[in-house]
C-alpha positions as CSV (number, residue, x, y, z in Angstrom):
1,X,146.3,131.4,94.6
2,X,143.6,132.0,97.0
3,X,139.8,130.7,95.2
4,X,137.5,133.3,95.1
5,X,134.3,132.4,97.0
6,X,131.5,131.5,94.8
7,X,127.8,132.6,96.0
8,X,126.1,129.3,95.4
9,X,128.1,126.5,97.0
10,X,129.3,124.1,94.2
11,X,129.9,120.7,95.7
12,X,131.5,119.5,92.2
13,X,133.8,122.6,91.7
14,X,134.8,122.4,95.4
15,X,135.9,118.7,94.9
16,X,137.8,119.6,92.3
17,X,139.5,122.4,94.2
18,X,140.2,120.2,96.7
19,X,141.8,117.7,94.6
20,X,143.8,120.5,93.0
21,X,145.3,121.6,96.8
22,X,145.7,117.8,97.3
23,X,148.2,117.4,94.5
24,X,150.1,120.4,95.1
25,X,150.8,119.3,98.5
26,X,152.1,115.8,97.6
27,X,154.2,117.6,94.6
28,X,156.0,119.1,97.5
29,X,155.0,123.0,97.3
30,X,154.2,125.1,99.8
31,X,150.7,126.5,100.2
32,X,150.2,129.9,101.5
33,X,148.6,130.4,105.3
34,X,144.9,131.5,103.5
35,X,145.6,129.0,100.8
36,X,146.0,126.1,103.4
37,X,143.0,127.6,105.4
38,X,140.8,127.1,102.3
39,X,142.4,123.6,101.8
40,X,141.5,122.6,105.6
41,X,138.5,124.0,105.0
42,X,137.4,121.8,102.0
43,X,139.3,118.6,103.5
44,X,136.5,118.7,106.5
45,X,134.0,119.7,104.3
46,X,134.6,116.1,102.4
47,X,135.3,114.3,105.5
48,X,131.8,115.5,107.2
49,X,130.8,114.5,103.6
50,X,131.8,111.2,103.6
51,X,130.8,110.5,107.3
52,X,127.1,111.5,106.4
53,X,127.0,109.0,103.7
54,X,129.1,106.1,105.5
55,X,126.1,107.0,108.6
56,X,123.3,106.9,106.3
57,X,124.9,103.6,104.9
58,X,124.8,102.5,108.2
59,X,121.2,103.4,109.1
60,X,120.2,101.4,106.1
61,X,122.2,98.4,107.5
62,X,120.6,98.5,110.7
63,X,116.8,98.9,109.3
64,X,117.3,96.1,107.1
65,X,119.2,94.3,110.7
66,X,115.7,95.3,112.1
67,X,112.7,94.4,109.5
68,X,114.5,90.9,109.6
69,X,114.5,90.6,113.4
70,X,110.7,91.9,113.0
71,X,110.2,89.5,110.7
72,X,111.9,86.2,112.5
73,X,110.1,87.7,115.9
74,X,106.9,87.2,114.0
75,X,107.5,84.3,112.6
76,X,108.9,82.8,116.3
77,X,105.4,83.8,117.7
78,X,103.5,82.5,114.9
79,X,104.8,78.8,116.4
80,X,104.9,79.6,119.1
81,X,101.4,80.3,119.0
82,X,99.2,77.7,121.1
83,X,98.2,74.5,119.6
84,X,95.5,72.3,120.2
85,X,96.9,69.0,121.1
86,X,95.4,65.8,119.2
87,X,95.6,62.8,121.9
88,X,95.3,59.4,121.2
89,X,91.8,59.2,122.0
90,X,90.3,62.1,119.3
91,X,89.6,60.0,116.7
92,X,86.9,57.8,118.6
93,X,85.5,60.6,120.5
94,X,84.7,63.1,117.2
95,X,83.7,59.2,116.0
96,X,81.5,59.0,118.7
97,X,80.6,62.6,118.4
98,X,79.4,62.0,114.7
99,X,76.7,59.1,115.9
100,X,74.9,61.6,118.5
101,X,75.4,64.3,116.7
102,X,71.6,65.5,115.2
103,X,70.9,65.0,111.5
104,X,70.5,67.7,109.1
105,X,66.6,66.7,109.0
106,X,66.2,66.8,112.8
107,X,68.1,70.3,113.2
108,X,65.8,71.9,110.3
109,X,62.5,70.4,112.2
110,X,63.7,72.1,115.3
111,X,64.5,75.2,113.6
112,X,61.2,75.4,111.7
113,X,59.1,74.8,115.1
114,X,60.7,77.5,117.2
115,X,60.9,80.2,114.4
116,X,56.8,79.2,114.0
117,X,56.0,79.8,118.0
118,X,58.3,82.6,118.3
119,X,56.5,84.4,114.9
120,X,53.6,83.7,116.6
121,X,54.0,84.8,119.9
122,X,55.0,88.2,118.8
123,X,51.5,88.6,116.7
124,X,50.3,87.2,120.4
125,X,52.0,90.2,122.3
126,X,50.9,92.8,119.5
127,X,47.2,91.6,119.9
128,X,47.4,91.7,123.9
129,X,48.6,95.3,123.6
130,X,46.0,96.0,121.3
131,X,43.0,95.0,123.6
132,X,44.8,96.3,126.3
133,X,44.3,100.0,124.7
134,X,40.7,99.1,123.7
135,X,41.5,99.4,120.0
136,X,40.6,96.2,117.9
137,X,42.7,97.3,114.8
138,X,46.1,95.8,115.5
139,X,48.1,98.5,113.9
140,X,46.8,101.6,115.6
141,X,46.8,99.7,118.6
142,X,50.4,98.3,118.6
143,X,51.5,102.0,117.8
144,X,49.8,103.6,120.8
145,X,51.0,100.6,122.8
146,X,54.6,101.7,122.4
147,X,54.0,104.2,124.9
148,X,52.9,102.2,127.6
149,X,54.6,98.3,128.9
150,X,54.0,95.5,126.7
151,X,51.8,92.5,128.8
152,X,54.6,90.2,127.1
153,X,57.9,91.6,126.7
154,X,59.6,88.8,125.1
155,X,60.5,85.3,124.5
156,X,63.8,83.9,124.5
157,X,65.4,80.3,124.0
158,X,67.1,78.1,126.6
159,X,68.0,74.8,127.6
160,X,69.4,72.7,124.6
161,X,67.9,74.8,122.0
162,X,69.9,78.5,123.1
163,X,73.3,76.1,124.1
164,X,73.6,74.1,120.6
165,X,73.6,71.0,122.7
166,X,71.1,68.8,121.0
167,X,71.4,65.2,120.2
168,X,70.0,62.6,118.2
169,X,66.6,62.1,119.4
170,X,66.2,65.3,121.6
171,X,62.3,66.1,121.1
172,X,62.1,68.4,124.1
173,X,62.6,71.9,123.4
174,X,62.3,74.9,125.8
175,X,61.3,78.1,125.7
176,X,61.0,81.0,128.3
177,X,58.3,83.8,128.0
178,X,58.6,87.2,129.8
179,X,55.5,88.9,131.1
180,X,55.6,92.6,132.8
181,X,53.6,91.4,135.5
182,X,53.6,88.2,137.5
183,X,52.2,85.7,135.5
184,X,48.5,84.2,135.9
185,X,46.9,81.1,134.8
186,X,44.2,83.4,133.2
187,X,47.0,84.9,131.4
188,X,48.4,81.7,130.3
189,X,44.8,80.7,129.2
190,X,44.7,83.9,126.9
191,X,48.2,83.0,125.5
192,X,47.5,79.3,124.9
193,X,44.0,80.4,123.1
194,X,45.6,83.0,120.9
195,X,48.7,81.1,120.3
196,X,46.7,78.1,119.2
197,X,45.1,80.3,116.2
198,X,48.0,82.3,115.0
199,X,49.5,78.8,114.7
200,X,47.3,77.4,112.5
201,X,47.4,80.5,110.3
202,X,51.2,79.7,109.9
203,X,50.9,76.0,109.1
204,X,47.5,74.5,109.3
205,X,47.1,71.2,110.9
206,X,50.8,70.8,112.2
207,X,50.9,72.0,115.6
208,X,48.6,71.4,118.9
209,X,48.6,73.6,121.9
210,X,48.2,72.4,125.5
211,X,48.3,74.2,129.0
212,X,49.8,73.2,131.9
213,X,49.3,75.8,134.7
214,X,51.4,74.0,137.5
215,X,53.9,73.6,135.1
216,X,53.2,77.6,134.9
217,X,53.8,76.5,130.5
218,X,52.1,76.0,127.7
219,X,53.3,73.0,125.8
220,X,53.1,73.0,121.9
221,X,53.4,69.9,120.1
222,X,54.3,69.2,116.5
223,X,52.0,66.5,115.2
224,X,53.1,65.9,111.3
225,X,56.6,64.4,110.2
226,X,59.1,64.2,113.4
227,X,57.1,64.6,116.3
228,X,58.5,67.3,118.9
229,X,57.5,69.0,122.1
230,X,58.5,72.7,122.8
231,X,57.6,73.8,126.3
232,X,56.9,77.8,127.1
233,X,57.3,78.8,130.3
234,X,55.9,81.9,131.6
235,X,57.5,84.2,134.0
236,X,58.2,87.2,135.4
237,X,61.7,89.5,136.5
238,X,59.3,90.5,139.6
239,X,58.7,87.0,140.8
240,X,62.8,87.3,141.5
241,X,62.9,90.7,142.4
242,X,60.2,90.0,145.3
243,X,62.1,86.9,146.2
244,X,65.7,88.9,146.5
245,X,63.7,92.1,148.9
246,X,61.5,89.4,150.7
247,X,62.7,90.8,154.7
248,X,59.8,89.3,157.3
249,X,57.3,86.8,157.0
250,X,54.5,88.9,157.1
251,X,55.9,91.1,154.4
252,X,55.4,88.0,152.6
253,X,51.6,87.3,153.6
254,X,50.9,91.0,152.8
255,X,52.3,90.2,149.6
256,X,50.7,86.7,149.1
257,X,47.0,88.6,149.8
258,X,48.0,91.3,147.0
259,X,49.0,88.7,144.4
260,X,46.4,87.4,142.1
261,X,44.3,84.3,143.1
262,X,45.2,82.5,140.3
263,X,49.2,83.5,140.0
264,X,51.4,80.6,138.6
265,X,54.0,78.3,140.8
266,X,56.4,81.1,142.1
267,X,58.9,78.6,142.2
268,X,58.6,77.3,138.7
269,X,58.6,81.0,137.4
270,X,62.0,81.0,139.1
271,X,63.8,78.1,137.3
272,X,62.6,79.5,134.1
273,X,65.1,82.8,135.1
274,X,67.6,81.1,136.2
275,X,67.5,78.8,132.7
276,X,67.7,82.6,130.9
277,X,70.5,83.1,133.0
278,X,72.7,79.6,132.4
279,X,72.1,80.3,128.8
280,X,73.1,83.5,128.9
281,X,76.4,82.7,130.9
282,X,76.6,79.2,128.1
283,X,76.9,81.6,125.1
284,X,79.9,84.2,126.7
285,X,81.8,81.4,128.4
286,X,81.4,78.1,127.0
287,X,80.6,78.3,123.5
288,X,83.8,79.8,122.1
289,X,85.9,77.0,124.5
290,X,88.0,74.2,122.3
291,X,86.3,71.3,122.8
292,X,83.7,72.3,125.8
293,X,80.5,71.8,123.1
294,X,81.8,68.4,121.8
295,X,82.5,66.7,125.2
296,X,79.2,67.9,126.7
297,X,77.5,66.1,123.8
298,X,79.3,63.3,124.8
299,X,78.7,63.4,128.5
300,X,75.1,64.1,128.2
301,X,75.3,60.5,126.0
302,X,77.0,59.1,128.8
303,X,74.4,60.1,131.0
304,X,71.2,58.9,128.8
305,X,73.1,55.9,128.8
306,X,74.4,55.0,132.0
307,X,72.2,55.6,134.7
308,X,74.6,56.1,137.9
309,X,75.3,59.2,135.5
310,X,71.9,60.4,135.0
311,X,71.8,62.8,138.3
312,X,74.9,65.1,136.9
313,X,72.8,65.8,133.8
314,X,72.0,69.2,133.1
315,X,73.1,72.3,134.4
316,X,75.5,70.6,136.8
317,X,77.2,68.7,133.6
318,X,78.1,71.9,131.9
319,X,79.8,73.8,135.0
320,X,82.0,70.6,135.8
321,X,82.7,70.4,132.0
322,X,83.7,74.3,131.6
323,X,85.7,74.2,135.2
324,X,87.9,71.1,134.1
325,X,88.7,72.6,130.3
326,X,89.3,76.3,131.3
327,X,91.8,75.3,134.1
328,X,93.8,73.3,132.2
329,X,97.5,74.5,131.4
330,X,96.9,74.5,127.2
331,X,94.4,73.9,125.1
332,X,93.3,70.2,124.5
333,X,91.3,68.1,121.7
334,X,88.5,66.4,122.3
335,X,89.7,63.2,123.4
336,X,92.2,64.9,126.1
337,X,89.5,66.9,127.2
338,X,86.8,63.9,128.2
339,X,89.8,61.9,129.9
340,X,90.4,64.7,131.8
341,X,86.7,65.1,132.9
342,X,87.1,61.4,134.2
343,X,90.1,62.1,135.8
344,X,88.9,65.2,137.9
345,X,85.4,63.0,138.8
346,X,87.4,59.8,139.4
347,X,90.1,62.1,142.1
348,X,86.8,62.6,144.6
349,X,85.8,66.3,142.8
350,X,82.1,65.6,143.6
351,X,82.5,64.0,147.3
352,X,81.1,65.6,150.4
353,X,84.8,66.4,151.3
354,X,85.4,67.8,147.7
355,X,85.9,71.2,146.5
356,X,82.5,71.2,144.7
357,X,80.8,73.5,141.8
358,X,79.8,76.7,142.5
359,X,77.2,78.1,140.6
360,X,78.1,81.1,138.9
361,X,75.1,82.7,138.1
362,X,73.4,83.3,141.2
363,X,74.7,86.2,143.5
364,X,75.4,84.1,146.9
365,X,77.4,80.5,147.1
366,X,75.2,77.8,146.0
367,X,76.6,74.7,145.0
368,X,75.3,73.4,141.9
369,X,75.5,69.5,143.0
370,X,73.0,70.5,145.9
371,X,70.1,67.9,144.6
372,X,72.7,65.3,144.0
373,X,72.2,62.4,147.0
374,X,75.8,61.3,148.5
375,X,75.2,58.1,147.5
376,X,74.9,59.1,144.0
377,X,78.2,61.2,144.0
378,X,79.7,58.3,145.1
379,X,78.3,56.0,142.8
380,X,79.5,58.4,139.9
381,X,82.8,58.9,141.3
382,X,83.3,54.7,141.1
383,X,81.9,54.8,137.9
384,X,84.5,57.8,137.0
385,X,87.2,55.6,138.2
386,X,86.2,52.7,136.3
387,X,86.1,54.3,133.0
388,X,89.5,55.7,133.9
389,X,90.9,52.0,134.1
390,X,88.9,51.1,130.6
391,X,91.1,54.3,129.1
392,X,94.5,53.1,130.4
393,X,93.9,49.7,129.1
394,X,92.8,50.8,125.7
395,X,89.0,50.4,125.7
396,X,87.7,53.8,125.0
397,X,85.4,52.5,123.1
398,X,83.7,50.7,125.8
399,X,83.1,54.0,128.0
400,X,81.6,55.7,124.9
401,X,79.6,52.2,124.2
402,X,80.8,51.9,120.7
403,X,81.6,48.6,119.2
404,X,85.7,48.1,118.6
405,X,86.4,48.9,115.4
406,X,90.1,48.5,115.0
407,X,92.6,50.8,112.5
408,X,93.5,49.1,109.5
409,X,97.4,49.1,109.2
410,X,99.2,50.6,106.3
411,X,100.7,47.6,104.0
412,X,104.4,47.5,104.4
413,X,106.9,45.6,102.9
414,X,106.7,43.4,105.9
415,X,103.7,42.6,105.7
416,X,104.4,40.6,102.9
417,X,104.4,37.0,102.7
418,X,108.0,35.6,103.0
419,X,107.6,33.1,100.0
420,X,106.9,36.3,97.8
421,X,109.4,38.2,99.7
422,X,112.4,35.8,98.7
423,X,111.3,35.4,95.3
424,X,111.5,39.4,94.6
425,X,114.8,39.2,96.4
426,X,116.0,36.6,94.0
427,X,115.4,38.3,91.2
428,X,116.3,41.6,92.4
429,X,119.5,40.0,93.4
430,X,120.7,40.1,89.8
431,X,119.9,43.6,89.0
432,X,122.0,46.4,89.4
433,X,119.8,49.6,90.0
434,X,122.0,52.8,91.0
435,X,120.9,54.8,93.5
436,X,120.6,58.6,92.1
437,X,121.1,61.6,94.1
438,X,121.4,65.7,92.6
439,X,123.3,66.5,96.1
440,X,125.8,67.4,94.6
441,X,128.2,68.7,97.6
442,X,129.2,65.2,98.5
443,X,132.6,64.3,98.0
444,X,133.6,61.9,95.2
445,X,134.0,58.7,97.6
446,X,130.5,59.4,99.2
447,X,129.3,59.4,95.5
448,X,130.9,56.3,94.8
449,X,129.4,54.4,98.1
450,X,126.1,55.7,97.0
451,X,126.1,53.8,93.2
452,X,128.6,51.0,94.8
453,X,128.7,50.5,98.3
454,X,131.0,48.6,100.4
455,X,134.3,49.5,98.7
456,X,137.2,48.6,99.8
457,X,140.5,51.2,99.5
458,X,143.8,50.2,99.9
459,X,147.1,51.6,100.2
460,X,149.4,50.0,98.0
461,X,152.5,52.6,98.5
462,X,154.5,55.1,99.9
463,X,156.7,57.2,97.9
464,X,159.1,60.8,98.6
465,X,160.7,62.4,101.1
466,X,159.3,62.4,104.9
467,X,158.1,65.8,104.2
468,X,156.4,65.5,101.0
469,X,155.0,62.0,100.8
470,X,153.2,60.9,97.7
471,X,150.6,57.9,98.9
472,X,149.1,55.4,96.3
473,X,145.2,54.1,97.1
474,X,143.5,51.4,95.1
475,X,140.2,50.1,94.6
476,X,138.9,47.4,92.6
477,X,135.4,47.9,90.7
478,X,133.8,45.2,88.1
479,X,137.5,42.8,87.9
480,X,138.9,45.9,87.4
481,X,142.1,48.0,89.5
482,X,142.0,51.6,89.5
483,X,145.0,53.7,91.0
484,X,145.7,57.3,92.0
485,X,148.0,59.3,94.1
486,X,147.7,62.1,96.3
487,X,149.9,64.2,99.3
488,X,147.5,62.4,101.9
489,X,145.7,59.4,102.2
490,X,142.4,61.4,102.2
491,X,143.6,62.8,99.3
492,X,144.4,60.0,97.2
493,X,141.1,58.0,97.8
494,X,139.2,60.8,96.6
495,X,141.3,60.9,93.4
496,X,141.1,57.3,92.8
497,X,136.9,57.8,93.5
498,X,136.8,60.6,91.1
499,X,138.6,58.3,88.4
500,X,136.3,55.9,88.8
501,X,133.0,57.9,88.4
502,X,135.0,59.3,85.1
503,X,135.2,55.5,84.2
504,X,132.0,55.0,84.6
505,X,130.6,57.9,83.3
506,X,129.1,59.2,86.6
507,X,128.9,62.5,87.8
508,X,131.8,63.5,89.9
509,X,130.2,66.7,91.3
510,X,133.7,68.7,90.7
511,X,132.1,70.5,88.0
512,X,129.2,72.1,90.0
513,X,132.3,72.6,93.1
514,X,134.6,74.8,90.8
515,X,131.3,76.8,89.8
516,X,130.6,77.4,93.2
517,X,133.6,77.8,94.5
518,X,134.1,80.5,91.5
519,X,130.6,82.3,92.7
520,X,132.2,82.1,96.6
521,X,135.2,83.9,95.0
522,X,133.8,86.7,93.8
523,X,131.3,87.0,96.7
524,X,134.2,86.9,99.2
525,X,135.0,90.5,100.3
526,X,134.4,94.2,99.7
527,X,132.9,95.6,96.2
528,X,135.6,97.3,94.5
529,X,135.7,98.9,91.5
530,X,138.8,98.7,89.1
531,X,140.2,101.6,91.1
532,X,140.3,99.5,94.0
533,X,137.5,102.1,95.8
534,X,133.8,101.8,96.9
535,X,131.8,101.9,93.8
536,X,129.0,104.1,95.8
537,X,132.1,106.6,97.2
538,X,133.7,106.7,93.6
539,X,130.4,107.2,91.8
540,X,129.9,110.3,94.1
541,X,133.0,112.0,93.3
542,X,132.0,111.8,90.0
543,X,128.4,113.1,90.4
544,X,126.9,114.4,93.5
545,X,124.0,114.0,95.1
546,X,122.5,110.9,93.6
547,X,119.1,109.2,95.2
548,X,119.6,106.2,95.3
549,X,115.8,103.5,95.5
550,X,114.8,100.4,96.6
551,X,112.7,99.1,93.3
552,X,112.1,95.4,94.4
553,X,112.5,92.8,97.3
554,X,112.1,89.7,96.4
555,X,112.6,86.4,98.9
556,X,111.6,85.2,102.2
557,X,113.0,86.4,105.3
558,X,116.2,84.5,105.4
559,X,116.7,85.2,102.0
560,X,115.8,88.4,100.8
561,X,116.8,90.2,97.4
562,X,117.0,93.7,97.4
563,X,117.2,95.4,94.2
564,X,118.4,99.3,94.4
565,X,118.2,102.0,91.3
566,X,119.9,105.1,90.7
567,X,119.7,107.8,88.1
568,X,123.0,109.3,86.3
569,X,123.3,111.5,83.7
570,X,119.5,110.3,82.4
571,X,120.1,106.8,82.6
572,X,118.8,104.4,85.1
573,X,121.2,102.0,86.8
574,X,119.8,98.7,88.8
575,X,121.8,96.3,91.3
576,X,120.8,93.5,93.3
577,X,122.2,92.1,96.2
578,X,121.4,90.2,99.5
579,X,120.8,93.6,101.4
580,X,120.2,97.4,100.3
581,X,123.9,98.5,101.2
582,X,125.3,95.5,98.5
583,X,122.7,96.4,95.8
584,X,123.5,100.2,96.6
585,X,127.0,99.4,95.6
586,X,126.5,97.2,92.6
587,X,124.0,99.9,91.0
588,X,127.0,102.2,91.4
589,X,129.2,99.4,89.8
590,X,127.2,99.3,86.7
591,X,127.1,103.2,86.5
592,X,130.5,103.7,86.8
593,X,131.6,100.7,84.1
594,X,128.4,101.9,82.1
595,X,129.5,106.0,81.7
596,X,133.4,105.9,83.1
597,X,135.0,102.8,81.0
598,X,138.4,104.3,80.6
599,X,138.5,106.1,84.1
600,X,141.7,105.2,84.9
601,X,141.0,106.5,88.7
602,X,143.2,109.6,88.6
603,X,141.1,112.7,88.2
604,X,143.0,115.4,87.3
605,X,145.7,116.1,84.2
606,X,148.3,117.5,86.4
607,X,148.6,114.5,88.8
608,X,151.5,112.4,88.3
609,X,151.2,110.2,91.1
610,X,148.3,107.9,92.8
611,X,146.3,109.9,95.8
612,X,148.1,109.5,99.2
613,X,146.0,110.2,102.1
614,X,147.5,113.2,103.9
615,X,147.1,113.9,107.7
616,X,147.1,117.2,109.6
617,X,150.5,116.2,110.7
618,X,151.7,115.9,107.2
619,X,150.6,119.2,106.0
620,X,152.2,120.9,109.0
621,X,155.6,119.2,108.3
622,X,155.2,120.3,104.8
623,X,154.8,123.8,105.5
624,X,157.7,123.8,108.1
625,X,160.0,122.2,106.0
626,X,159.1,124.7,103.2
């Protein structure tokens, strides 16, 4: 009886073998000792067999458990995500904003006039380099210049024109140029001179140049269309440099006799550095802030303006503005963000006994408000607190000196007159207009309030025994009396609803109930095949080995639709559940109804009863008893 041992290992033939050993056992024979060693051997062969496939079902429950968790996580932190806050007060700040903001005409004039001086000072530089080498032809002499420092190693922008701050009617501009060597008021000449012609190559008749040696600039003036002024300063990083290694004062007269006669104001070379250096820190810490940009507009308005405000203008205006925004516990619109700039004036911020604003681009502690008089911090801290009262009260609109322009209300049915008002009551009065609704999982009495409200249901009797009483409930619709009986009270006002709506042709909403209640029915538990097994397990008995794959998901993430296909035999099989493991088994489903119709679930001839499960303890008995 023993099976020979096959040199490929048959997973089909050994499930049939097993089978075979199966149904001798529960016929009541006896097996011999190898025969029942082979039989062990095969029953935790399919057990391991089974346990593989119930684990890999199980991995595919918990990745699916996971990608949704993933999915809900991200989805969590998407709103979680931080918001800018819209205060009352945006819409007449950005309103305000719009007025100072510059026009489209005034931005392309400033654009045109820079990108013109800045062209031309770089033909300047290439020229000065050029004479420097004693060569007159500019190419040949800009090439061999490479090798050596350029007289001018740059210009860069700053002030309103590098921070985007401009507002309407800003006709200053500034730029800063660098110079290798301390600048000179002969070398500013030169500039100015050569500057002056390269300009009018570029645009002929549009620009004047000027100098201004104690200025240490050279001022260029725009004399066609809009009239501006852009300002060059000239400078030097050694002007700085000295200042910083500067140890004894006669270091410094030793110095002063080696400088040129003619050098330019050390001190106003120095302000042009640090203005590289504020626009430098502008662009890295203020420009990518919510809201900084638009409430510095409107603060520098504030200050043009209102004089008491006209000392914090400038450099000192941006720092308090950047300190207040970055230090607050969220992001904040534009509105939020200038009330809280009043509030942190208005608390004493700027007093002699306040914490003050240190200037963060120079390398020891200087405080920024170190020009403003303590009589004018205190005058701009009253003015703060003022404007603080104007915002409680509502008047925003005075701080930003705007004229009140009050929000039009939506027109409500309120806001109709009450003669017009009764007369559509009147006549809707006498019109009967249902109320529709497709929710169709209310009850039958909730339908009937919603075309018919303020019914009134009686109980007219009480019939049967205590413990099977039959109520009676009436209602009365149109003159007419309907009646119905039910176990409960409950129960009989929802019949004598539902034969109502019937009466009146309504929709009861029972027909779309049964449906789902149906579609509930056959949702509710396992997935069994006729057999009464998994169709997955039962479709692997069959054939082995079958890959099963996920060819669509469909849905959002709380209501996915996984559709899973499987190969038998040549033929493709698809199901589609709620998650892989459900469409897994109804792909199986459809393969097993598709190729097995008349499978009646036992599997071999020679069986005469159903499959019991048999135990170890079982098998043991049997052989005993035998």
């Amino acid at each position: 009886m023993a099976a020979a041992a096959a040199p490929v290992w048959d997973e089909h033939q050994a499930y049939e073998e097993l089978l075979y050993w199966d149904s001798l056992i529960q016929q009541g024979h006896r097996l011999l000792p190898e025969d029942f060693d082979r039989y062990e051997e095969l029953r935790y062969w399919y057990d391991c067999l089974c346990y593989e496939e119930e684990l890999r079902q199980y991995h595919d429950y918990i990745a699916a458990i996971e990608e949704i968790e993933i999915e809900d996580k991200r989805h969590h932190e998407e709103l979680a995500s931080p918001q800018v806050h819209m205060g009352p007060y945006d819409r007449q700040v950005m309103a305000k904003h719009s007025e100072v903001y510059p026009s489209l005409e005034e931005l392309e004039a400033v654009q045109t006039i820079v990108s013109h001086v800045e062209c031309a000072l770089k033909i300047v530089s290439d020229q000065m380099d050029a004479a420097k080498d004693g060569n007159k032809n500019t190419e040949a002499g800009s090439t061999h210049g490479e090798s050596q420092e350029r007289v001018l190693r740059g210009v860069m922008r700053v002030s309103l024109v590098a921070k985007g701050l401009l507002l309407k009617g800003d006709k200053d501009l500034e730029l800063v140029l660098l110079c290798s060597n301390k600048p000179t008021a002969t070398l500013l000449t030169q500039v100015a001179e050569k500057l002056m012609a390269e300009l009018e190559a570029i645009s002929t008749g549009t620009y004047t140049v000027s100098q201004s040696p104690g200025d240490a600039a050279i001022v260029v003036t725009n004399i066609k269309d809009l009239i501006l002024t852009l300002t060059i300063y000239l400078t030097s990083p050694l002007v700085r440099a000295e200042e910083e290694n500067k140890a004894a004062e006669d270091d410094v007269e030793t110095r002063t006799v080696n400088d040129p006669p003619d050098i330019l104001d050390r001190q106003k070379c120095l302000t042009a550095l640090a203005s590289l250096r504020h626009a430098k820190w502008f662009q890295a810490k203020v420009s990518n802030l919510s809201s900084a940009v638009v409430v510095i507009r409107i603060m520098r308005d504030m200050c043009n303006r209102v004089p008491t405000w006209l000392p914090l203008s400038g450099w000192p205006l941006e720092l308090l503005v950047e300190r207040v925004i970055v230090t607050a516990e969220r992001p904040m619109g534009a509105g939020e963000s200038f009330r809280r700039v009043l509030e942190c004036v208005a608390s004493g911020m700027l007093l002699e006994d306040g914490p003050g604003i240190k200037d963060p681009c120079e390398k020891e502690t200087v405080d920024a408000l170190e020009k403003v008089t303590l009589q004018q911090r205190e005058d701009i801290t009253l003015s703060a607190q003022f404007a603080l009262r104007l915002c409680a009260f509502g008047q925003m609109h005075k701080v930003l000196g705007m004229d009140y322009k009050p929000v039009k209300p939506r027109k409500s049915i309120g806001a109709i007159s009450k003669d017009v008002t009764g007369s559509i009551s009147a006549y809707i009065s006498h019109i009967y207009i249902p109320v529709v609704n497709d929710d169709f999982s209310m009850n039958a009495v909730m339908r009937l309030n919603q075309y018919r409200p303020g019914l009134e249901y009686r109980l007219t009797s009480q019939t049967g025994p205590v413990h099977e009483p039959v109520f009676t409930m009436a209602v009365d619709l149109n003159g007419k009396t309907y009646e119905a009986t039910g176990p409960s009270k409950r129960a009989a006002k929802l019949n004598v609803a539902t034969k109502v709506l019937q009466d009146l042709g309504l929709p009861t909403g029972s027909e779309l109930k049964s449906e789902s209640t149906e579609t509930s029915i056959n949702h509710e538990g396992p997935i069994l095949t006729k057999n009464g097994k998994n169709p997955v397990m039962e479709l692997n008995e069959k054939r082995r080995s079958l890959k099963y794959e996920l060819s669509a998901e469909t849905g959002g993430s709380h209501e996915k639709c996984f559709v899973m296909e499987v190969e038998v035999d040549g033929q493709k099989f698809k199901g589609r559940g709620s998650n892989k493991k459900e469409a897994k088994a109804y792909a199986a489903l459809a393969a097993l109804e598709k190729l097995f119709p008349d499978d009646n679930g036992v599997p071999n001839t020679n069986r005469t009863s159903s499959k019991k499960k048999v135990t170890y303890t079982d098998m043991v008995i049997c052989h005993h008893n035998a």
